[in-house]
C-alpha positions as CSV (number, residue, x, y, z in Angstrom):
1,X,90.9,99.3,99.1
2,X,91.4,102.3,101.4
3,X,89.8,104.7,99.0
4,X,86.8,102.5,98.4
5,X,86.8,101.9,101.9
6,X,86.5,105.5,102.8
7,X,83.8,106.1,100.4
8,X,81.3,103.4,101.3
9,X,82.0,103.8,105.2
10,X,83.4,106.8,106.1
11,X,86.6,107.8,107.2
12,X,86.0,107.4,110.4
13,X,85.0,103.6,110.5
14,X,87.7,103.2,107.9
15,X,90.2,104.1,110.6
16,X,88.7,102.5,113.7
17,X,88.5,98.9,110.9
18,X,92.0,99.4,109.8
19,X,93.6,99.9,113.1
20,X,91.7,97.6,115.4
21,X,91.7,94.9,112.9
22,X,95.8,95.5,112.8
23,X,96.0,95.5,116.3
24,X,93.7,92.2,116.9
25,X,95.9,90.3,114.6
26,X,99.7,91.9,116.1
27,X,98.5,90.8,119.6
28,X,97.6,87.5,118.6
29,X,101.1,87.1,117.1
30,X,102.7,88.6,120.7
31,X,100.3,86.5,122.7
32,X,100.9,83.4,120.3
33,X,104.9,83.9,121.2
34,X,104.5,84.5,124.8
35,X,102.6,81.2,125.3
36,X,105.3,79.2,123.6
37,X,105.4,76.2,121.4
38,X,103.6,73.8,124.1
39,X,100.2,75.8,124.0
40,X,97.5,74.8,121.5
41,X,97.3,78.6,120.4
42,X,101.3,78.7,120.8
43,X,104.1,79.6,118.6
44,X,108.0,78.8,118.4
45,X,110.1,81.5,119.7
46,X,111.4,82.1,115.9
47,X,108.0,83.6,115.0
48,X,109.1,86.8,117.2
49,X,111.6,87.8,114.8
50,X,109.5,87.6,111.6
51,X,108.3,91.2,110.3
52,X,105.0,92.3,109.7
53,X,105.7,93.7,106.0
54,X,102.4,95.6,105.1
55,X,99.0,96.5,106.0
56,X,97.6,93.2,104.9
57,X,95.8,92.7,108.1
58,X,94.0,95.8,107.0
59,X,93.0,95.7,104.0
60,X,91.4,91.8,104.2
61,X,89.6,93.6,106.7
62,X,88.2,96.6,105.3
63,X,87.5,94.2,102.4
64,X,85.1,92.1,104.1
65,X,83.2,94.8,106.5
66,X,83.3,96.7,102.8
67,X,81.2,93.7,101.2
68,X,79.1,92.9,104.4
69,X,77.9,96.6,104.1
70,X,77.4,96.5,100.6
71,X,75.7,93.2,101.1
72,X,78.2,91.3,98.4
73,X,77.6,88.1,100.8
74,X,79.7,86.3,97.7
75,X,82.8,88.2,97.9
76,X,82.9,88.3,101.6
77,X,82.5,84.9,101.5
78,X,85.3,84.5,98.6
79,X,87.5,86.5,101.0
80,X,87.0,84.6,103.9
81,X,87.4,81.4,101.6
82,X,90.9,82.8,100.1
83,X,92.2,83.7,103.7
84,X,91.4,80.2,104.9
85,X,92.8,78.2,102.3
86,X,96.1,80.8,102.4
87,X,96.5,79.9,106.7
88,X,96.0,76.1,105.9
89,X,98.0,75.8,102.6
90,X,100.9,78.1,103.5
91,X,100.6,77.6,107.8
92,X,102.5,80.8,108.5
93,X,102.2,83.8,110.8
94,X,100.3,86.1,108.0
95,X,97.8,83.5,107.4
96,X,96.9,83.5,110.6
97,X,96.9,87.2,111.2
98,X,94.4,87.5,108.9
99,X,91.7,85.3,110.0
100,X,92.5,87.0,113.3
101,X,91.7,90.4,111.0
102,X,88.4,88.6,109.3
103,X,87.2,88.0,112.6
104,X,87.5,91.1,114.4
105,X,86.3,92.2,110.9
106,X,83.3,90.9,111.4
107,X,82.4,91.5,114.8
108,X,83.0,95.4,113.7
109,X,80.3,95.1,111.2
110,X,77.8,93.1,113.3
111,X,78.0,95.9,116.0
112,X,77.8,99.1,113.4
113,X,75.0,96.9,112.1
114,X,73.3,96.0,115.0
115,X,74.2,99.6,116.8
116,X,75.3,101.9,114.6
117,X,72.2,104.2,113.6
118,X,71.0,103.9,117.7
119,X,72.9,107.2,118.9
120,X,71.3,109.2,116.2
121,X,68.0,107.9,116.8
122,X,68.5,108.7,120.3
123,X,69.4,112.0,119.4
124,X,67.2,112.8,117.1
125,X,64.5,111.7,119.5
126,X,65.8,114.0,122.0
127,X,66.0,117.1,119.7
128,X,62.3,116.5,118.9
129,X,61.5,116.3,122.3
130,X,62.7,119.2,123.1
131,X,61.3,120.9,120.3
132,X,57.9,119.7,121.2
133,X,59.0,121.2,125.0
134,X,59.9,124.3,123.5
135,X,56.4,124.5,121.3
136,X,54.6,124.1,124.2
137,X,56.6,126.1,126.8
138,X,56.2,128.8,124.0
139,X,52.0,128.2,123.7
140,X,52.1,128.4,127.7
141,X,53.6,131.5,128.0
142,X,51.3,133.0,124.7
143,X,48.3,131.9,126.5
144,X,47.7,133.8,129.7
């Protein structure tokens, strides 16, 4: 996934997906232990001694930011659909860490969507804008 990942958006994004993504869902595990058992979005104090085994977190991720820039809305949603139906048939930490992951996930590709091309517009406006500046600072000093 991390190969096809790389090809389709870049190492770059790739990393920033992978890591956030990892992140979001290890923090909702700390968080989830910290509030204790008595809070809705609690866990039991055993849940600090299970080990994260893999990059699972990751790869769900880059799988469904993968297939929302390919536009493959089915296998997102088959994704989504298979994490969900993992974190309410087997209710364990993982489960849960990776909805935490498909939601980050998400919110990733919305903004590289949404803003992702705007800094190179800007600054591909502002490089022909200065070009044009140049032209006619050039024509200026030619014409006296």
């Amino acid at each position: 996934m991390f190969g096809i990942a790389e090809v389709v958006l870049g190492r770059r994004l790739t990393l920033v997906v992978a890591y956030v993504c990892t992140l979001a869902g290890t923090l909702f595990a700390r968080i989830g232990v910290a509030l204790g058992p008595h809070h809705a979005l609690g866990f039991p104090r055993w849940v600090a001694h299970v080990r994260d085994t893999g990059p699972s977190a990751a790869v769900v991720a880059l799988a469904v930011v993968v297939a929302l820039r390919c536009r493959a809305w089915w296998t997102g949603g088959a994704v989504v659909l298979a994490m969900t139906a993992e974190a309410l048939v087997l209710p364990n930490l993982a489960g849960l860490e990776h909805l935490v992951a498909i939601s980050a996930a998400v919110l990733i590709a919305v903004w590289v969507e949404v803003f992702g091309d705007y800094w190179p517009r800007v600054l591909t406006g502002v490089g022909a804008a200065a070009s044009v500046a140049a032209k006619g600072r050039t024509r200026a000093a030619v014409a006296p």
